[in-house]
N, C-alpha and C positions, 0 to 999 in steps of 0.2 A: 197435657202439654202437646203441641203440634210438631209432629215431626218437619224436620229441615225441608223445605220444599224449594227445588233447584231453578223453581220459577222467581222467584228472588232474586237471585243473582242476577238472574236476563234481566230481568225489570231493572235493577238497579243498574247494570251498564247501559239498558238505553236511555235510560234519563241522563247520565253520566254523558253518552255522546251525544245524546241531541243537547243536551245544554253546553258543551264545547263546540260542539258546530257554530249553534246560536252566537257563540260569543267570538268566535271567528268571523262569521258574516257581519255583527255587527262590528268589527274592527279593533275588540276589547283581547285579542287573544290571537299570533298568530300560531302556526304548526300544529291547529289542535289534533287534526286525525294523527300524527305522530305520537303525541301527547296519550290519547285515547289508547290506540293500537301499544304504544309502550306500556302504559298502564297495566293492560288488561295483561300481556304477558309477564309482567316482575310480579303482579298477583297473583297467577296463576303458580309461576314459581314459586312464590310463597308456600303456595299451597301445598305442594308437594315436598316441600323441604321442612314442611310441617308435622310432616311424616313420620322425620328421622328419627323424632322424639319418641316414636314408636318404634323403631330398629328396623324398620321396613329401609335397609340399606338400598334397594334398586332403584325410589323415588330421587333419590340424588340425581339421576341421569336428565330426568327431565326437571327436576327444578332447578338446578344449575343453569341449564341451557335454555331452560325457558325465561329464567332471570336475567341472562345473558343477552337474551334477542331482547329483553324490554330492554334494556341497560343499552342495549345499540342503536335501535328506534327513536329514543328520547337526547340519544347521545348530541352536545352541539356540531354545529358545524365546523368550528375553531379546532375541534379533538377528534373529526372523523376518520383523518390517517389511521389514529388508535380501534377506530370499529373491528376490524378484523381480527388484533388481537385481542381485545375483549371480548368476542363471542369463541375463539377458541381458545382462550384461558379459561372460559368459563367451562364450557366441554371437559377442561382437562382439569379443572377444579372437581368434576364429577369423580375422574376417576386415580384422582389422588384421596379423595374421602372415602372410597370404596376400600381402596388397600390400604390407610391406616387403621379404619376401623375392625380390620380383621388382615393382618398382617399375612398369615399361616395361611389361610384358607385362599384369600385371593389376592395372592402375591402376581397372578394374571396383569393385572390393571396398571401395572406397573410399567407395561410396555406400550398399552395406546395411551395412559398419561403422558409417558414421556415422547411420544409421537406429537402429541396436540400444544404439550408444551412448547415443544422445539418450533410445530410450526407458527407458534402466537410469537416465540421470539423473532421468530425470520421474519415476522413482517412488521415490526418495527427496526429488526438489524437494517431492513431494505431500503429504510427511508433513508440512512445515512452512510453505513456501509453497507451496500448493494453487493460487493467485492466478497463477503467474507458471510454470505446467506448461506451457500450452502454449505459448507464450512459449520457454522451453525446450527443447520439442520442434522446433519449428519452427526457430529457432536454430540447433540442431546438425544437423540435416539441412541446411538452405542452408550453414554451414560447412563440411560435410562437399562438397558440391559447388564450392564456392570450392576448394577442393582441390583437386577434379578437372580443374575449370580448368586449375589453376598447374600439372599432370603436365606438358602440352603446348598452350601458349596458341592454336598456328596451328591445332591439330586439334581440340582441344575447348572452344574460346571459348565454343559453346554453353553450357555450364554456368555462365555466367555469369548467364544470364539465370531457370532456376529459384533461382540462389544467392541472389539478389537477389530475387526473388516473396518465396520463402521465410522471407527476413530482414526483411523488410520486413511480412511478416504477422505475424512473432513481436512486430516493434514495435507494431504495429495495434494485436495483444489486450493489450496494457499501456495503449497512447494511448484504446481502447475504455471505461475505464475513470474515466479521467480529464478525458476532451475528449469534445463534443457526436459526432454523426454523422459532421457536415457536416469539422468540424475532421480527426477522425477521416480520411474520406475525402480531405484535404490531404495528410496524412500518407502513407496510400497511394501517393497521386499522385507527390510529390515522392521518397517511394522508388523508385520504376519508373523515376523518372527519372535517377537515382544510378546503377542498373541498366544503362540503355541509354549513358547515361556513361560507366559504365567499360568496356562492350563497343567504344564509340567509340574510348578511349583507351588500353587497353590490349588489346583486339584490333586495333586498325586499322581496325575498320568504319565508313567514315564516314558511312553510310546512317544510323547507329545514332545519330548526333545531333538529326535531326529528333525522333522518338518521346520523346527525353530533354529538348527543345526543349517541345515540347508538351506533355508529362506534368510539365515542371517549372512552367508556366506557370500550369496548373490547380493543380500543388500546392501553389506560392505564396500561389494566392487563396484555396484554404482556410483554410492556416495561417494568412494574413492577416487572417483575419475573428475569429482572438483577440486581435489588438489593436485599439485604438482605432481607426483611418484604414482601417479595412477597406471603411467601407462609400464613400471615397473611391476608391479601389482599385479596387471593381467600376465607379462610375460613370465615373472615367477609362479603365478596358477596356471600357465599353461606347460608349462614345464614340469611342474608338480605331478601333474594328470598324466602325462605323457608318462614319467616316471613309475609313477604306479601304474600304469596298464601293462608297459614291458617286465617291472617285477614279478607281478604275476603270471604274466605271459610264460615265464622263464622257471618261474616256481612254481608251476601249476604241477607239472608232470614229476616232479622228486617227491 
């Protein structure tokens, strides 16, 4: 029996594109270089997603994405908006199949999925609400980290803390909109502090109370200054502070 020989293949895609040429020129067929060029890449993806069946998990990268650019190529004109997200949902299909299929080992993947994800949703967010993109983005990258967290809470508690930045900035650009600077910057505050929170209480850190202590303290007075007894609020914390610095001032030396 004759081993596979790779000349085949070439031979069959040039017959393939000279006969959609052909039938382009004669009128029977338009878009065919699209046609052709899509083809050969959703096959080529095939190909390698042919693989899987053999656990050769890294062919996902490129048969995904090369599935993807065919899928974009051949895509109509009516549904082109969608190209962008389909070539990086496809990317981010890669490396969502990499982390379920080996959860433990390459819980990694977890965070340029959720990257590529985010950005295949922003640009369809973009076509309609344009307003709430990066909101969005920012959004599914800190979810995608609260993930990585929950893999293994005792090892990667850290990710708690961009999960929380992250999320907390997506609220910002929505609060940025609607609320002064100053309110704005509460908001911030009292997120960091949600953040250092739950590192407290669902890592175990107990160090991690002070910072959420303190970050909720400022965030309070922000937010407090959209309502009315705001400017109560600051003059009772300022009082407070003054209070304690002369106590000890005074207790220091007995």
């Amino acid at each position: 029996m004759k081993r596979f020989d790779p000349r085949i293949v070439l031979g069959s895609l040039l017959i393939i594109g000279g006969g959609l040429a052909l039938a382009e020129t004669m009128g029977y067929l338009q878009n065919a270089t699209d046609i052709f060029w899509g083809g050969v890449f959703l096959v080529a993806g095939l190909a390698f997603l042919s693989l899987l069946f053999g656990r050769h998990w890294w062919s996902a990268f490129p048969g995904f994405t090369l599935a993807a650019l065919g899928a974009l190529i051949i895509l109509p004109d009516s549904l082109e908006d969608f190209g962008g997200a389909i070539f990086l949902g496809g990317i981010a299909l890669s490396f969502w199949y990499v982390y379920f299929t080996s959860r433990n080992d390459r819980w990694w993947a977890l965070i340029p999925a959720g990257v590529m994800t985010a950005l295949a949703l922003v640009s369809i967010a973009s076509l309609r609400f344009e307003e709430y993109s990066a909101a969005v983005f920012l959004g599914g990258i800190g979810l995608a980290f609260f993930m990585v967290s929950f893999t293994n809470m005792a090892e990667r508690w850290w990710a708690l803390i961009p999960a929380g930045v992250l999320s907390t900035l997506a609220g910002v650009t929505i609060a940025a909109e609607k609320f002064g600077e100053f309110q704005t910057a509460g908001f911030f505050f009292f997120g960091l502090a949600v953040t250092f929170l739950l590192v407290a209480v669902l890592a175990k850190m107990s160090w991690a109370y002070w910072p959420a202590l303190v970050l909720g303290i400022m965030g309070f007075l922000g937010i407090a200054s959209l309502l009315d007894f705001s400017n109560y609020v600051w003059a009772i914390a300022l009082i407070a502070a003054g209070g304690f610095v002369l106590v000890r001032y005074f207790t220091a030396g007995r």
